[in-house]
mmCIF file of the C-alpha atoms, coordinates in Angstrom:
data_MODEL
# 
_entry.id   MODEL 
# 
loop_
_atom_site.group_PDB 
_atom_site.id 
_atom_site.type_symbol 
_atom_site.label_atom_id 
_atom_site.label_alt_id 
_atom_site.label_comp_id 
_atom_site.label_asym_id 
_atom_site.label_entity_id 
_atom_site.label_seq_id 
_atom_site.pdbx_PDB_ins_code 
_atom_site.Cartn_x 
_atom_site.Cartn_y 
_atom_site.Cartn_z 
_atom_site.occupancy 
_atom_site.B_iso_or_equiv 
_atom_site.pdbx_formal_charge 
_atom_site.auth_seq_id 
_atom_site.auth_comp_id 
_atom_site.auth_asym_id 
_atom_site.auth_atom_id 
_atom_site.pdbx_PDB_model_num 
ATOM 1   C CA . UNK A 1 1   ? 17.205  -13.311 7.954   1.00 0.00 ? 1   UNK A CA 1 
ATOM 2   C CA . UNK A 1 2   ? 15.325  -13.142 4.599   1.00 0.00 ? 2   UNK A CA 1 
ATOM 3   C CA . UNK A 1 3   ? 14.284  -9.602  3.680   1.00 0.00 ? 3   UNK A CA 1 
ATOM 4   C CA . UNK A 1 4   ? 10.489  -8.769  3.762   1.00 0.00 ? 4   UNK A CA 1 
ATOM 5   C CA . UNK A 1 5   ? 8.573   -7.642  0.571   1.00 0.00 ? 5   UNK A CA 1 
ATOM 6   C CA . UNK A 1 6   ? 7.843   -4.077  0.152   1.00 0.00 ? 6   UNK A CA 1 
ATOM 7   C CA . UNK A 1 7   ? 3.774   -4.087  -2.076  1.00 0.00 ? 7   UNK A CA 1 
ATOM 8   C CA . UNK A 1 8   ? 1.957   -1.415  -3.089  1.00 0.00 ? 8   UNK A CA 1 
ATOM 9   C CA . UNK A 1 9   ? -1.997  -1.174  -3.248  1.00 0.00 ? 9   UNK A CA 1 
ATOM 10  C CA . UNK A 1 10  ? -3.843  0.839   -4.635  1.00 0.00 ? 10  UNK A CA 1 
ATOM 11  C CA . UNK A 1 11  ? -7.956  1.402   -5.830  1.00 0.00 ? 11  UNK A CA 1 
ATOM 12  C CA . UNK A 1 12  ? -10.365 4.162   -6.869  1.00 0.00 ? 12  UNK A CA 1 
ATOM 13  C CA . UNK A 1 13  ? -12.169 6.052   -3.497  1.00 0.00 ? 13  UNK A CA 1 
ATOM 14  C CA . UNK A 1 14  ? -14.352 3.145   -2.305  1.00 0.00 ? 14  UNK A CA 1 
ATOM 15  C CA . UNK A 1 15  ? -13.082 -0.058  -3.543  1.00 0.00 ? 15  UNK A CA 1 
ATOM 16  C CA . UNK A 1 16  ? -12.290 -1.309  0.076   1.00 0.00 ? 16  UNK A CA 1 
ATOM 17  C CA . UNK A 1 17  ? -8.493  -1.078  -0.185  1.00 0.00 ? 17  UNK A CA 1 
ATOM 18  C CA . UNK A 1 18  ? -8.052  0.819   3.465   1.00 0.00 ? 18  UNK A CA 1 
ATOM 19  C CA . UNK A 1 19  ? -10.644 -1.613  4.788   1.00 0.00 ? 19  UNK A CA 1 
ATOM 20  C CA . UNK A 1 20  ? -8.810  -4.793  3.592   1.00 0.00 ? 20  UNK A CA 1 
ATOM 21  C CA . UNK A 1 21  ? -5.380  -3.477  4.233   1.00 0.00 ? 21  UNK A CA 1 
ATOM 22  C CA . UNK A 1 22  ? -6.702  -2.982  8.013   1.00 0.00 ? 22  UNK A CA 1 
ATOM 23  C CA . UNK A 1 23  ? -7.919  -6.220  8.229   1.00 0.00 ? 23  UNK A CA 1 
ATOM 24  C CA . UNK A 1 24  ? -4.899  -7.600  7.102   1.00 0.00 ? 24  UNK A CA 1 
ATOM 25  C CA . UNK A 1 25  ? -3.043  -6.052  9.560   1.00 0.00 ? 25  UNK A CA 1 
ATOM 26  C CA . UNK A 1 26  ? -5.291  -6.652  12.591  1.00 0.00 ? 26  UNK A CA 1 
ATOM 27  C CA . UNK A 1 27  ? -4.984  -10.705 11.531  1.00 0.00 ? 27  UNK A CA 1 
ATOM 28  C CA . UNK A 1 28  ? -1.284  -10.639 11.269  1.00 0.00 ? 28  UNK A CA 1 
ATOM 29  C CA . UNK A 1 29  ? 1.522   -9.891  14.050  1.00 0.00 ? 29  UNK A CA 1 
ATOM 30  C CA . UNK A 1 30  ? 3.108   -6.424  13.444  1.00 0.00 ? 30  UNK A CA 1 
ATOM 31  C CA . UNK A 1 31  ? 6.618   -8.581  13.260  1.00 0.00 ? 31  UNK A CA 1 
ATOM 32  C CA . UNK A 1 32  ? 5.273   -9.586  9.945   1.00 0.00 ? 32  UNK A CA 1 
ATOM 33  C CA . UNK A 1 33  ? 3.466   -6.906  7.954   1.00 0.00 ? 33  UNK A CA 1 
ATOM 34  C CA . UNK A 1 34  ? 3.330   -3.208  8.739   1.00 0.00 ? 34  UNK A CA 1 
ATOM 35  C CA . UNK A 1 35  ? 1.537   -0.172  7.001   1.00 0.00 ? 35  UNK A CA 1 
ATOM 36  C CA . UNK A 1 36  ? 3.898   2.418   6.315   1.00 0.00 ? 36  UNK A CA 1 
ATOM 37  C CA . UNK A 1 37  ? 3.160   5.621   7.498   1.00 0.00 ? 37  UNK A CA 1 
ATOM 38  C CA . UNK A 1 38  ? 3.346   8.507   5.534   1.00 0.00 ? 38  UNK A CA 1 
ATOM 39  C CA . UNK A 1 39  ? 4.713   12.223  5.742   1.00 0.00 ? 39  UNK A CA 1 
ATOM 40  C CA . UNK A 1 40  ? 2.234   15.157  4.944   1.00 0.00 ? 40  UNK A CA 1 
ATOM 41  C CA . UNK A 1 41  ? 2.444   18.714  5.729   1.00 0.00 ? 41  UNK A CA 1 
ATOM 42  C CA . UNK A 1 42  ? -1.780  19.062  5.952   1.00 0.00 ? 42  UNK A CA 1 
ATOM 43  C CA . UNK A 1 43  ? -3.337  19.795  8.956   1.00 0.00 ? 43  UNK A CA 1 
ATOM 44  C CA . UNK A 1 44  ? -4.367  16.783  11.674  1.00 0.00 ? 44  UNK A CA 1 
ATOM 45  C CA . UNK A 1 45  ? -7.747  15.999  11.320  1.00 0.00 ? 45  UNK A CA 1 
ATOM 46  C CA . UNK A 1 46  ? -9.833  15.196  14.319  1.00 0.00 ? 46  UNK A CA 1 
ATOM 47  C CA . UNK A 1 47  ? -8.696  11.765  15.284  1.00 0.00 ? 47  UNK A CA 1 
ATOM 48  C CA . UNK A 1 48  ? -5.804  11.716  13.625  1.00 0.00 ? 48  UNK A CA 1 
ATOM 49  C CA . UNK A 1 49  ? -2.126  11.139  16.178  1.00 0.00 ? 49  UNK A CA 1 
ATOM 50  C CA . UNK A 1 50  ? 0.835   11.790  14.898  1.00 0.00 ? 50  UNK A CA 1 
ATOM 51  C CA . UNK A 1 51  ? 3.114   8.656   13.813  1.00 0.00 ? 51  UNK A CA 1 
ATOM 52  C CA . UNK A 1 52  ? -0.015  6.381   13.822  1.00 0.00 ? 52  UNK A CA 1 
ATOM 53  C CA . UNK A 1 53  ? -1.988  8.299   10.830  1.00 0.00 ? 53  UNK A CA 1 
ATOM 54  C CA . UNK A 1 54  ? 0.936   10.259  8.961   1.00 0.00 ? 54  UNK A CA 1 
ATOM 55  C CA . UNK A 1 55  ? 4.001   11.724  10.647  1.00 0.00 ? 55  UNK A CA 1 
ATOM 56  C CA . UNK A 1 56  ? 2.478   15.596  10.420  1.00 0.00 ? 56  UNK A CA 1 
ATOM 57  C CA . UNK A 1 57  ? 5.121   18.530  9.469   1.00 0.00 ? 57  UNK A CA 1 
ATOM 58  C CA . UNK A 1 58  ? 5.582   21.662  8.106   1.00 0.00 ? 58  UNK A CA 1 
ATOM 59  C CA . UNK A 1 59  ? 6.578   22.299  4.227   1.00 0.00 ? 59  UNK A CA 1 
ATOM 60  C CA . UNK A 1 60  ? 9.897   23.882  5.432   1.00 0.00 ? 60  UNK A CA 1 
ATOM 61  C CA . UNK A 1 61  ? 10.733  20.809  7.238   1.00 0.00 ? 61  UNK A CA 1 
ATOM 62  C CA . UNK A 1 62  ? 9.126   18.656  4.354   1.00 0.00 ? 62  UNK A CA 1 
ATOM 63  C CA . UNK A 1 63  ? 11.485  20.040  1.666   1.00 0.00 ? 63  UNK A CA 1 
ATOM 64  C CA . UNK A 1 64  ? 14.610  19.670  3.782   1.00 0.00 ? 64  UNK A CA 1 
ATOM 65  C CA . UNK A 1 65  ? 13.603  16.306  3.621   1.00 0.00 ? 65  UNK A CA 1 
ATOM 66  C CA . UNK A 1 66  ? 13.254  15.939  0.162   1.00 0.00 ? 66  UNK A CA 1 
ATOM 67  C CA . UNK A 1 67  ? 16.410  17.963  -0.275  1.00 0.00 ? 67  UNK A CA 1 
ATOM 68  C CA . UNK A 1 68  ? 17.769  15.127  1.865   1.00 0.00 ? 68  UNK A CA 1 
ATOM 69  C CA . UNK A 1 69  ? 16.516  12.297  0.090   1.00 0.00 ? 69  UNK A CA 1 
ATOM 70  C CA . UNK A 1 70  ? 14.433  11.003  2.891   1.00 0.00 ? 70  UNK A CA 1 
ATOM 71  C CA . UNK A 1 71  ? 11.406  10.095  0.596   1.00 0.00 ? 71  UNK A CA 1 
ATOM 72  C CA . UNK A 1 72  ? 11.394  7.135   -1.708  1.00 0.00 ? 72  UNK A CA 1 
ATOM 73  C CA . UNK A 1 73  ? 8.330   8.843   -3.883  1.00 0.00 ? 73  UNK A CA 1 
ATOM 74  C CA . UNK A 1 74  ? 6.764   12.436  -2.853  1.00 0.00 ? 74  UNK A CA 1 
ATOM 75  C CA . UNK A 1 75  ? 3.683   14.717  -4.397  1.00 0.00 ? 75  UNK A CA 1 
ATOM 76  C CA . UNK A 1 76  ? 2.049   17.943  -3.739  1.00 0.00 ? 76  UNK A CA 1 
ATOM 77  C CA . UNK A 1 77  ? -1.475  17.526  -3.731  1.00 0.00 ? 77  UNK A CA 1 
ATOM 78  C CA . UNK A 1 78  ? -3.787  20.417  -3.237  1.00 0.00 ? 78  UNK A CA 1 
ATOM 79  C CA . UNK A 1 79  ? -0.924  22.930  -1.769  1.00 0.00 ? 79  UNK A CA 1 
ATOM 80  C CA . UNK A 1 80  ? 0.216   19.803  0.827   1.00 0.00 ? 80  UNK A CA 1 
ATOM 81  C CA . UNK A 1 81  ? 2.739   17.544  0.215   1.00 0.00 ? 81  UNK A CA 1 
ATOM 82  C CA . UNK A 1 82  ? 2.571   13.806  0.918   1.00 0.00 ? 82  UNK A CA 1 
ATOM 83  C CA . UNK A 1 83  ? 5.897   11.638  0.906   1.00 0.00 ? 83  UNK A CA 1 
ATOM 84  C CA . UNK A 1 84  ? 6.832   8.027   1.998   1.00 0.00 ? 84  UNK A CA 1 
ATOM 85  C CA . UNK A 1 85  ? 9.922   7.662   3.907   1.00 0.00 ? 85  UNK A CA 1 
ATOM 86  C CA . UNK A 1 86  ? 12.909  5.411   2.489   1.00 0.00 ? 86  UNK A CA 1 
ATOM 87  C CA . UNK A 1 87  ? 14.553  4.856   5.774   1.00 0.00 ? 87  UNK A CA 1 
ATOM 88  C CA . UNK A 1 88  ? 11.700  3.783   7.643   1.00 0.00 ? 88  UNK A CA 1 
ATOM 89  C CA . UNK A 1 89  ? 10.946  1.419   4.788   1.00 0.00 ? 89  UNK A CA 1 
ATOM 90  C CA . UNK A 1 90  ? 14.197  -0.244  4.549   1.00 0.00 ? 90  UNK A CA 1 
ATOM 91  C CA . UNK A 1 91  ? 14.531  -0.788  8.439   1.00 0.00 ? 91  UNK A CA 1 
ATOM 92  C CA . UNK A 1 92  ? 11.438  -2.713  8.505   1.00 0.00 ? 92  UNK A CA 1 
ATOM 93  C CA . UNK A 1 93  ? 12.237  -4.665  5.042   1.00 0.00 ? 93  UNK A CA 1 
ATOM 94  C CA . UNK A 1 94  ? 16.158  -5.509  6.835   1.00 0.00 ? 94  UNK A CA 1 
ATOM 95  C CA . UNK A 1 95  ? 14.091  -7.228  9.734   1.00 0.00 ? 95  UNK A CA 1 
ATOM 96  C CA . UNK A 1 96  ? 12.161  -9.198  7.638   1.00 0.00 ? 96  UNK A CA 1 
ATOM 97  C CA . UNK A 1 97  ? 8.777   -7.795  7.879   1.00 0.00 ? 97  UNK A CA 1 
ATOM 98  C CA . UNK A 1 98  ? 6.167   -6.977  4.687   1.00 0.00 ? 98  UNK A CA 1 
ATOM 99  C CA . UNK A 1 99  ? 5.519   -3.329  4.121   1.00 0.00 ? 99  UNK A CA 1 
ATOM 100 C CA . UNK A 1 100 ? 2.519   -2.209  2.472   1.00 0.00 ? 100 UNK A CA 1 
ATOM 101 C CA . UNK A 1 101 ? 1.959   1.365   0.546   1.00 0.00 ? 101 UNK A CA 1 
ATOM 102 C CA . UNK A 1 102 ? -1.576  2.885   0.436   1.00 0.00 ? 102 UNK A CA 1 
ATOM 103 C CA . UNK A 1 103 ? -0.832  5.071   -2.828  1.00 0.00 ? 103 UNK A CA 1 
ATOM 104 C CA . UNK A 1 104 ? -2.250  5.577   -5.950  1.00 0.00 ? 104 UNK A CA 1 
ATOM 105 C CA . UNK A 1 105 ? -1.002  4.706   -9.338  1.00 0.00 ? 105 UNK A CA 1 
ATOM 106 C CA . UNK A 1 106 ? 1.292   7.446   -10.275 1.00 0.00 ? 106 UNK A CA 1 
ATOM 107 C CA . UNK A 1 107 ? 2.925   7.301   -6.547  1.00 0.00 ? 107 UNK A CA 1 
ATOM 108 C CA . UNK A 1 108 ? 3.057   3.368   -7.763  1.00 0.00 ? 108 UNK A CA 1 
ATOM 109 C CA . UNK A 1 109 ? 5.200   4.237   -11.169 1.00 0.00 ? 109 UNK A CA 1 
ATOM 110 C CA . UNK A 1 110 ? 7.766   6.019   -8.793  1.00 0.00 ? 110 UNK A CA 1 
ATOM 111 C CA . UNK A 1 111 ? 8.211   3.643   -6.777  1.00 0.00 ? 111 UNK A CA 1 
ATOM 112 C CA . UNK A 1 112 ? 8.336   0.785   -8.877  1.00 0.00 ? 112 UNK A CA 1 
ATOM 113 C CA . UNK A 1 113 ? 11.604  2.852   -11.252 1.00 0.00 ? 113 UNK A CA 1 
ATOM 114 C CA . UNK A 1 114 ? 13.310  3.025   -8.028  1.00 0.00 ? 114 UNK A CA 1 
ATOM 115 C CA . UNK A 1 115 ? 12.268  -0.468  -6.426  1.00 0.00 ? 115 UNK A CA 1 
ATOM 116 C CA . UNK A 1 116 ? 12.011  -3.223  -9.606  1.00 0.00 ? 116 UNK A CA 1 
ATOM 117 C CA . UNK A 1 117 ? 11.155  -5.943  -7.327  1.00 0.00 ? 117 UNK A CA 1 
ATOM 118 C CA . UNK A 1 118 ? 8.033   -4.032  -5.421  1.00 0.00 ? 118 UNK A CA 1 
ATOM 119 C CA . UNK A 1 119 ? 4.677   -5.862  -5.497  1.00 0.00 ? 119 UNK A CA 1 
ATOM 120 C CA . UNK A 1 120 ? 1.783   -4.101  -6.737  1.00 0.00 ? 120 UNK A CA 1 
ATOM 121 C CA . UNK A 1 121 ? -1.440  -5.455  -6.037  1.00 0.00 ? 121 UNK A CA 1 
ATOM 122 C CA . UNK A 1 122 ? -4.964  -3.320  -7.576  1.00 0.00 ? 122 UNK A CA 1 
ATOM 123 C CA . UNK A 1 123 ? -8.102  -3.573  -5.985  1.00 0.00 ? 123 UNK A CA 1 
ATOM 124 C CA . UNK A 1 124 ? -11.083 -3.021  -8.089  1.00 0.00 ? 124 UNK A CA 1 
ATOM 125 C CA . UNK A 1 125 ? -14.605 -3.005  -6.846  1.00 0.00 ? 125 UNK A CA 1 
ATOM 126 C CA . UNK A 1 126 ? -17.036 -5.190  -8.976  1.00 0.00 ? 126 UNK A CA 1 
ATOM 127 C CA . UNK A 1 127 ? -19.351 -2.837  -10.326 1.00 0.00 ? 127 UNK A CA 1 
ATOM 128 C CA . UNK A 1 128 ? -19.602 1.165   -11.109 1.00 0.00 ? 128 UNK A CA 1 
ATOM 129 C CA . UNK A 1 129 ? -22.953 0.915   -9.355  1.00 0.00 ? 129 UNK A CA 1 
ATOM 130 C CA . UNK A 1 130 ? -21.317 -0.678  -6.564  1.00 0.00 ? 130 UNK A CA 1 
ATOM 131 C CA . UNK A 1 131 ? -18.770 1.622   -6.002  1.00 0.00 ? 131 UNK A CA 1 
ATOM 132 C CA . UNK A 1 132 ? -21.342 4.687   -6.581  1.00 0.00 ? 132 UNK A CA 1 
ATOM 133 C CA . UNK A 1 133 ? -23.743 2.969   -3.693  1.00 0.00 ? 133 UNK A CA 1 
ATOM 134 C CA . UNK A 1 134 ? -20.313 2.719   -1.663  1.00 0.00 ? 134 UNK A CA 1 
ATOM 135 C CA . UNK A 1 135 ? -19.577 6.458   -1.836  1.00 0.00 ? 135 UNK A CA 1 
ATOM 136 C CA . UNK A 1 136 ? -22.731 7.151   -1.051  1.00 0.00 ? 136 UNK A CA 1 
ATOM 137 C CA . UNK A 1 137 ? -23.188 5.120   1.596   1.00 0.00 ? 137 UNK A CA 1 
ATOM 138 C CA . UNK A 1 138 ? -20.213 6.906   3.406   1.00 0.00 ? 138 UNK A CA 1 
ATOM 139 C CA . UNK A 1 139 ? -22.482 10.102  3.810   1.00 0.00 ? 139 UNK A CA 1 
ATOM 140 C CA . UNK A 1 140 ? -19.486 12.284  3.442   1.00 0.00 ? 140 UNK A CA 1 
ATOM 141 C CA . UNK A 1 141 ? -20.044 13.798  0.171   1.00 0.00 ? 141 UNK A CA 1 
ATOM 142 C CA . UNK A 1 142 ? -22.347 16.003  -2.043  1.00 0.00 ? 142 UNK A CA 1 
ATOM 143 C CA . UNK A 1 143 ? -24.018 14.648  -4.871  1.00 0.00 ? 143 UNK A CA 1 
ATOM 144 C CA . UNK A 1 144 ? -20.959 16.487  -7.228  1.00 0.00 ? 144 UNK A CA 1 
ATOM 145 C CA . UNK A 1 145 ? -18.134 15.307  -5.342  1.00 0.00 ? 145 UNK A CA 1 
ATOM 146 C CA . UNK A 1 146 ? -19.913 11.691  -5.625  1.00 0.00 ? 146 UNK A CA 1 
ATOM 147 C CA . UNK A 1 147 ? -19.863 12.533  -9.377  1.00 0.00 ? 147 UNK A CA 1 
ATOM 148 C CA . UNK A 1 148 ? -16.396 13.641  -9.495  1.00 0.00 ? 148 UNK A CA 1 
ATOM 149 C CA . UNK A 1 149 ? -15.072 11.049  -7.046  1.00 0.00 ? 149 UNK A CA 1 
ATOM 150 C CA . UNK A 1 150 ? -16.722 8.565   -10.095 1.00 0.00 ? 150 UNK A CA 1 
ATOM 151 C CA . UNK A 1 151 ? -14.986 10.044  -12.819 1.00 0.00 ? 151 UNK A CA 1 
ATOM 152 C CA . UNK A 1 152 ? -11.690 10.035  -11.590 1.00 0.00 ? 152 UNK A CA 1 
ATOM 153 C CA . UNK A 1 153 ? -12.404 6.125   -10.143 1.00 0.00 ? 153 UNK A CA 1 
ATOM 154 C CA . UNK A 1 154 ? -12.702 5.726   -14.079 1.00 0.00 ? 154 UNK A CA 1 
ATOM 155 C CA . UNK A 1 155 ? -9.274  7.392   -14.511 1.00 0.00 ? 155 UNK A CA 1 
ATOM 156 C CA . UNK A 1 156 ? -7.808  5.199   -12.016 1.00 0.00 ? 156 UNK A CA 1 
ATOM 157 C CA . UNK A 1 157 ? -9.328  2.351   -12.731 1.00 0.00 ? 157 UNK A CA 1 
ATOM 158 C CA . UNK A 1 158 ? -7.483  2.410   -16.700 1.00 0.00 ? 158 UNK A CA 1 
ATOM 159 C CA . UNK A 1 159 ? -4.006  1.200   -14.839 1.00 0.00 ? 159 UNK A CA 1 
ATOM 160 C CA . UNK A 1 160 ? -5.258  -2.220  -13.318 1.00 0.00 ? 160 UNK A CA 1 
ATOM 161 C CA . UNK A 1 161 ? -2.833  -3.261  -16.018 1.00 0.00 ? 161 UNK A CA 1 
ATOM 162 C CA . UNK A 1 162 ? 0.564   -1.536  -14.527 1.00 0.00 ? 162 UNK A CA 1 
ATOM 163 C CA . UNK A 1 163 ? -0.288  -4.062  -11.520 1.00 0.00 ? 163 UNK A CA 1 
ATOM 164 C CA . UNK A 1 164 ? 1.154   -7.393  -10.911 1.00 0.00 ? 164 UNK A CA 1 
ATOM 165 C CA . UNK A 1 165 ? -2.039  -8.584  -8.765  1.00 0.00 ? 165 UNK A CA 1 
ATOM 166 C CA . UNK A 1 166 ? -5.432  -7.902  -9.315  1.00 0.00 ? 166 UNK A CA 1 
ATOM 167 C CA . UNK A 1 167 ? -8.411  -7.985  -6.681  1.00 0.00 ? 167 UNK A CA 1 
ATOM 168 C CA . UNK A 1 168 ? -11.884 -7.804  -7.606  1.00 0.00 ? 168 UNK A CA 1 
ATOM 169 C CA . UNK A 1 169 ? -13.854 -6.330  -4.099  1.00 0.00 ? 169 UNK A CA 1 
ATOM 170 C CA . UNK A 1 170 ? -16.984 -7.962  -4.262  1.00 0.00 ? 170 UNK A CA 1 
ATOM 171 C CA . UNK A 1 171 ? -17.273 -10.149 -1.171  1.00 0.00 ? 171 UNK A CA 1 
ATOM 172 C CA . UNK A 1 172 ? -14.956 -8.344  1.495   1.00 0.00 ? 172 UNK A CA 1 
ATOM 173 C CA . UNK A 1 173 ? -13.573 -11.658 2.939   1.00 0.00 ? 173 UNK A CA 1 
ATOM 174 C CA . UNK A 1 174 ? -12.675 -13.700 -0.468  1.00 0.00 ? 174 UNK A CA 1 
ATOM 175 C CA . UNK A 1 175 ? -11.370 -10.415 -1.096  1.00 0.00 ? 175 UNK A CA 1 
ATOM 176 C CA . UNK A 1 176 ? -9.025  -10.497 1.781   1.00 0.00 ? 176 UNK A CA 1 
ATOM 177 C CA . UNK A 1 177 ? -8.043  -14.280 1.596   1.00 0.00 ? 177 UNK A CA 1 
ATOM 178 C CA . UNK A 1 178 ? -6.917  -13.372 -1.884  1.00 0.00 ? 178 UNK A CA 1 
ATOM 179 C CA . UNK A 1 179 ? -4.920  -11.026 -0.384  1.00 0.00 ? 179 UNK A CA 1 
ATOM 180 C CA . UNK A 1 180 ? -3.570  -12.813 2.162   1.00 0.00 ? 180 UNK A CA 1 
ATOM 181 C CA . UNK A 1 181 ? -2.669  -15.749 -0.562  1.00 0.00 ? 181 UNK A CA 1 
ATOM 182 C CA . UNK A 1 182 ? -0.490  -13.227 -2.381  1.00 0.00 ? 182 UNK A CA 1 
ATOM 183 C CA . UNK A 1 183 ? 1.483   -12.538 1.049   1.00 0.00 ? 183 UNK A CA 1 
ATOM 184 C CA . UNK A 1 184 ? 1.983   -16.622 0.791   1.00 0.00 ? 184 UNK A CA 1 
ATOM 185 C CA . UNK A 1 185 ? 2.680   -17.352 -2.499  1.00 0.00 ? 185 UNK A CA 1 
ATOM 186 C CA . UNK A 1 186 ? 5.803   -14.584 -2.458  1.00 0.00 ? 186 UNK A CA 1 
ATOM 187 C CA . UNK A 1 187 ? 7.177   -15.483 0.445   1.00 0.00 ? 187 UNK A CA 1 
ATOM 188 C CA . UNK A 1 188 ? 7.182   -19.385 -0.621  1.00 0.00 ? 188 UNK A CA 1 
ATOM 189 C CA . UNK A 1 189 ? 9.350   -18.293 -4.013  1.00 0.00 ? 189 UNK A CA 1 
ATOM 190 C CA . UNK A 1 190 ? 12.090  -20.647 -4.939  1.00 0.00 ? 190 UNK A CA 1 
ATOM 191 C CA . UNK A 1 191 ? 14.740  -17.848 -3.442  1.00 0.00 ? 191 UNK A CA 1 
ATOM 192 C CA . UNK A 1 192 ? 13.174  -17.122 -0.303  1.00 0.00 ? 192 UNK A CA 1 
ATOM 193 C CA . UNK A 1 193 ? 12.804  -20.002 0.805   1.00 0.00 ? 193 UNK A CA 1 
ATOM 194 C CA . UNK A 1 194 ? 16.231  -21.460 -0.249  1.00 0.00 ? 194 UNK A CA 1 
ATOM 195 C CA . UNK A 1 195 ? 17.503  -18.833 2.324   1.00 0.00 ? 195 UNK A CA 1 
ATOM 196 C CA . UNK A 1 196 ? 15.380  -20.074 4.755   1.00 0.00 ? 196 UNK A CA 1 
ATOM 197 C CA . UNK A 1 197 ? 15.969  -23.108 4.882   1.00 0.00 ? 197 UNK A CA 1 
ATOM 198 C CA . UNK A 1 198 ? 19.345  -23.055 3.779   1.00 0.00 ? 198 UNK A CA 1 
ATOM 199 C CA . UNK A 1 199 ? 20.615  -25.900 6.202   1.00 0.00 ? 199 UNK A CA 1 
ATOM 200 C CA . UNK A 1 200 ? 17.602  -27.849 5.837   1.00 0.00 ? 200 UNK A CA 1 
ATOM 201 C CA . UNK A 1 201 ? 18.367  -27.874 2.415   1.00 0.00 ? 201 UNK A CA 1 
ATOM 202 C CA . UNK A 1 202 ? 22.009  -28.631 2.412   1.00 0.00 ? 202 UNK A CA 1 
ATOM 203 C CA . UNK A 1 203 ? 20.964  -31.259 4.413   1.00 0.00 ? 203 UNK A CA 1 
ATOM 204 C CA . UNK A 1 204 ? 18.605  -33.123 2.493   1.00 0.00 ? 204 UNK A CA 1 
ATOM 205 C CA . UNK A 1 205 ? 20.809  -32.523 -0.615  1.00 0.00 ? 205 UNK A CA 1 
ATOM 206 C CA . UNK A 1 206 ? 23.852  -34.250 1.212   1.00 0.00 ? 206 UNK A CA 1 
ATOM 207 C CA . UNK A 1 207 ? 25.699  -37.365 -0.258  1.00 0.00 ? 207 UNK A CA 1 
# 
């Protein structure tokens, strides 16, 4: 069985990325792509299940795990720490199925020291006024979180470049075709599909 392809995406607050990597998934069988699911030692927030959102512990359990070498990149954000899990990755990748990473671009440059052949795909959202209208269109944030949530999308935004793929967001369903052609194109390289079709091959190629 060919291995599947671990990718990364990431985008500034807004750009869609959650919203196209769910649609992704809900078109595709989970025997083919899966969202990895995260570790964090924050509190559930209403809605949130454990093992469907992020696998929720404490931070004595979270740095036994680190200690461990459970997590294939890991960061402390605002007195929480978030960490992917290796093991879970590589048991999904061994049967063959695509796993995608929701992180942002520094979790990305982790990754991609340990994992040289990860994809990284960067969605960006076709205008600043765009993306401003987006945030506020959530009605989840002040006018100064808005403002801040902008300047770091700025930040962010400066490492398109460190990616191999690059989405522009501006209508949702190009947007997710293009996404969905990137999914193709690897899995039609020269190399994955000689092992495919390895007998079909040594077929044709036959005297």
């Amino acid at each position: 069985m060919n291995l599947g392809n671990l990718y990364i995406i990431s985008a500034p607050s807004g750009a869609g990325k959650s919203s196209l990597i769910n649609a992704l998934l809900a078109d595709l069988p989970r025997t083919e792509v899966q969202l990895s699911i995260s570790h964090t030692t924050r509190n559930p927030r209403p809605a949130e299940e454990d093992g469907v959102h992020y696998y929720f512990t404490n931070h004595e359990q979270f740095k036994c795990l680190i200690e461990q070498g459970h997590f294939l990149e890991w960061a402390e954000v605002f007195g929480n720490y978030y960490g992917t899990s290796l093991p879970m990755i590589e048991r999904s990748l061994e049967q063959g199925i695509d796993v995608f990473l929701d992180i942002d671009w520094q979790g990305a440059r982790q990754i991609r020291e340990k994992v040289p052949n990860v994809k990284t795909v960067f969605i960006l959202p076709p205008s600043k006024a765009e993306l401003e209208q987006r945030l506020i269109g959530r009605g989840q944030d002040s006018a100064e979180t808005i403002a801040k949530r902008m300047a770091e999308a700025v930040s962010e935004m400066s490492h398109y470049h460190e990616f191999d793929y690059v989405i522009v967001n501006d209508d949702f369903q190009t947007a997710l075709n293009e996404l969905k052609s990137i999914l193709t194109a690897e899995r039609l390289k020269q190399a994955t599909q000689a092992e495919r079709h390895k007998s079909l091959i040594a077929q044709l190629l036959a005297a």
